[in-house]
N, C-alpha and C positions, 0 to 999 in steps of 0.2 A: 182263481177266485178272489184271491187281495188286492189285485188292480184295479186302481179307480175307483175305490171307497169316497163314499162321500163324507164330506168335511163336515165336525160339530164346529160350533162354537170350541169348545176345549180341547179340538184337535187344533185349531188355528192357532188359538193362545200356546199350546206346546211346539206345533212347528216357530211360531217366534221367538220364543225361548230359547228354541235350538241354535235358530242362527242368530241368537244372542252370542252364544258360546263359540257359535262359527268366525263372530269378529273379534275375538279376544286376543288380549295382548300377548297369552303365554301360547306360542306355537305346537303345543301337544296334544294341547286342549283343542285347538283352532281345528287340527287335522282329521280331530277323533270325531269332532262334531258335523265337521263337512260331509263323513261318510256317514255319521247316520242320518243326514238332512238329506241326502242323494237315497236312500233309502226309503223314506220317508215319501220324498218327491214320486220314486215308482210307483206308492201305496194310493198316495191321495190326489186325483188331478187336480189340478191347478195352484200346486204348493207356489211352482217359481213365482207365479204372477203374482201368489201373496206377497211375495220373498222380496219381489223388484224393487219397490219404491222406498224400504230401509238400505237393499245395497245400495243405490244409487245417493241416496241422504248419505249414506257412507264416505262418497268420494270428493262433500261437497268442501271447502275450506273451512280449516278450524277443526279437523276431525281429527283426534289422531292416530299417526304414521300405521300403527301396530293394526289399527280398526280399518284403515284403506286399503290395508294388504291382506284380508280376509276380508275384504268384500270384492277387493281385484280376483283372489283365488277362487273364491265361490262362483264368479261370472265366468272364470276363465275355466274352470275345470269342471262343473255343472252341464248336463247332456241339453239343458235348454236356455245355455247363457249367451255369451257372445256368440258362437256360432251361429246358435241356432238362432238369434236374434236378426241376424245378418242377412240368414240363407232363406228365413223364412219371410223377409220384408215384411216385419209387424209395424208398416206405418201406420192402419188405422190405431192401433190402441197407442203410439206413442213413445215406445221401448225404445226402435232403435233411433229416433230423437234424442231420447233424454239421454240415454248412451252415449251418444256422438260427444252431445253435450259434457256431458259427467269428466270423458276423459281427457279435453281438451282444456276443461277448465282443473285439469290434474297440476299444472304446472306449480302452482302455488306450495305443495312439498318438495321442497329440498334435499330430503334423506335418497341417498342414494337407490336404494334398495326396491323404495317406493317407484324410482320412478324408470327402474328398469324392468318393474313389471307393467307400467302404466303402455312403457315402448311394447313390450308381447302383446298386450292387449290390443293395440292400434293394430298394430301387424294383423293382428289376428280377424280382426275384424276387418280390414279393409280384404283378406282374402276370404273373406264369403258376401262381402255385400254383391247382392246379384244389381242388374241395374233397372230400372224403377220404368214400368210400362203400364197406359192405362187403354192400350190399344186393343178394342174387341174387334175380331175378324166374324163376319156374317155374309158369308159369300155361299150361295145353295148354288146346285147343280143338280138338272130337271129330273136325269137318269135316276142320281142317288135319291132324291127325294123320292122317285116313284118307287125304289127299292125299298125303301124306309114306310112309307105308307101299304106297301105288299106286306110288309114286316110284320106293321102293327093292325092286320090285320086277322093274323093269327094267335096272336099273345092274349093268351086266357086275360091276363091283369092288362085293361088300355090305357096310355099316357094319359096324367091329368093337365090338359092344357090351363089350369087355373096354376097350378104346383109348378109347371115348368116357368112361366112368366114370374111366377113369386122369387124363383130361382135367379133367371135375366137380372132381376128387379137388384135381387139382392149384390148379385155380380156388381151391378152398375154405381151400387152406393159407394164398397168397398175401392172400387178403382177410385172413385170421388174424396173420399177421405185419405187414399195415400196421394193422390195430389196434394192434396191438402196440406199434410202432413209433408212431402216432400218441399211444397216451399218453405215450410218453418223450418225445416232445415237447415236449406241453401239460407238463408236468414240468418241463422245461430248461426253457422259456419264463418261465413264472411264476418258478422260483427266479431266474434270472437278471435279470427287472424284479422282483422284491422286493424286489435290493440297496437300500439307502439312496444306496447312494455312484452308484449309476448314471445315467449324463450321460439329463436328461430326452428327449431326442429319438431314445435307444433305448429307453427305457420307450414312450414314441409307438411304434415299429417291432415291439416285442414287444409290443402290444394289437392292431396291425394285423397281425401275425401270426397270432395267435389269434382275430383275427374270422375272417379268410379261410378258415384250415383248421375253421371253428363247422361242425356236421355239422346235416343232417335229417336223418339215418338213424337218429337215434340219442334220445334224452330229455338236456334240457338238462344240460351236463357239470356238475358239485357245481365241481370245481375250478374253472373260467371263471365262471363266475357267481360265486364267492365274486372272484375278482381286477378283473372289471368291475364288482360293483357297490360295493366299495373306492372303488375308481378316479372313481365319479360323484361320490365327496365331495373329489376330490384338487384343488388349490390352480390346475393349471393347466389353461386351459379347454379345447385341443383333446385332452388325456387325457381331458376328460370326456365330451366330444363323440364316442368313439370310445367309452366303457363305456356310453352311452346306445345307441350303435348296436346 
């Protein structure tokens, strides 16, 4: 019966509070607050999507070290954070863009600490991105359909062919918006390993980026192809190893 209460006003303002505490410098505090924010998160739906756009402000430069490592923990250890950003391809809203983004432009801290969580997190995330398809299959067969219309001809409740179309309808937007969204991606990805100045082992992270989300659905990208095959004359060997892939 506690599941998926809905949100006041002053339930919001206290889950932000929380993960106020959640990004705090003193790690006791950090640990005690993540669990009651994960807590929290079971009670009231849609806490993380509150929660998103301060972590992510979290990882931006200027932030500090102590505030990026509770906002790295909360995404990484959170049952709707990077994984589940990954596995569930939330490109219409945005997530696993600004994500991509967030951690690539991680480079800018120097503490060590920081940025051997910033590496789990990449890892982490390139093991659920699934890859990005906008391909609807609508192929009928006469038999089944006669089976199908035999069906609904006995079903007390009949299909509402206005509800099923509103359905298609809405299918076809969402595929449209993670294109969308996938090429701001491929966009942020490439500008961002194009810097000069960028530590090589995010240029690695952003080509393994841009393998995982490479599509079939689609004819080989002009942009991917122009930054992989750069990449096969570049100086270090496992960038080349990954533009060969």
């Amino acid at each position: 019966m506690n599941y998926y209460r809905v949100r006041s006003g002053l339930d919001d303002r206290l889950i932000l509070n929380m993960l106020d505490f959640c990004l705090s410098p003193f790690t006791r505090i950090r640990r005690s607050a993540q669990a009651y924010l994960e807590a929290a998160a079971r009670i009231y739906r849609g806490t993380w999507i509150l929660c998103f756009p301060t972590l992510f402000d979290a990882l931006k430069q200027g932030t500090d070290p102590d505030r990026m490592k509770g906002a790295l923990y909360v995404l990484r250890y959170n049952p709707i954070g990077i994984t589940r950003i990954g596995r569930t391809l939330n490109w219409y809203q945005g997530q696993l863009v600004t994500l991509v983004e967030s951690l690539l432009n991680a480079h800018h801290e120097n503490k060590a600490s920081v940025q051997a969580l910033v590496t789990k997190a990449i890892e982490e995330l390139l093991g659920s991105i699934r890859e990005p398809t906008s391909a609807i299959v609508e192929y009928r067969v006469e038999n089944v359909d006669k089976a199908i219309d035999s069906m609904v001809e006995i079903l007390r409740y009949k299909p509402n062919p206005e509800l099923i179309q509103r359905f298609n309808n809405s299918i076809r937007k969402v595929k449209a918006a993670q294109d969308e969204q996938w090429d701001i991606l491929v966009d942020k990805v490439i500008s961002i390993a194009s810097d000069p100045q960028l530590n090589w082992r995010y240029v690695l992270s952003a080509s393994r980026i841009l393998l995982q989300v490479q599509r079939r659905d689609r004819p080989t990208d002009v942009r991917m192809a122009k930054f992989h095959s750069e990449a096969m004359l570049n100086a270090h060997p496992r960038l080349r190893d990954y533009a060969i892939a």
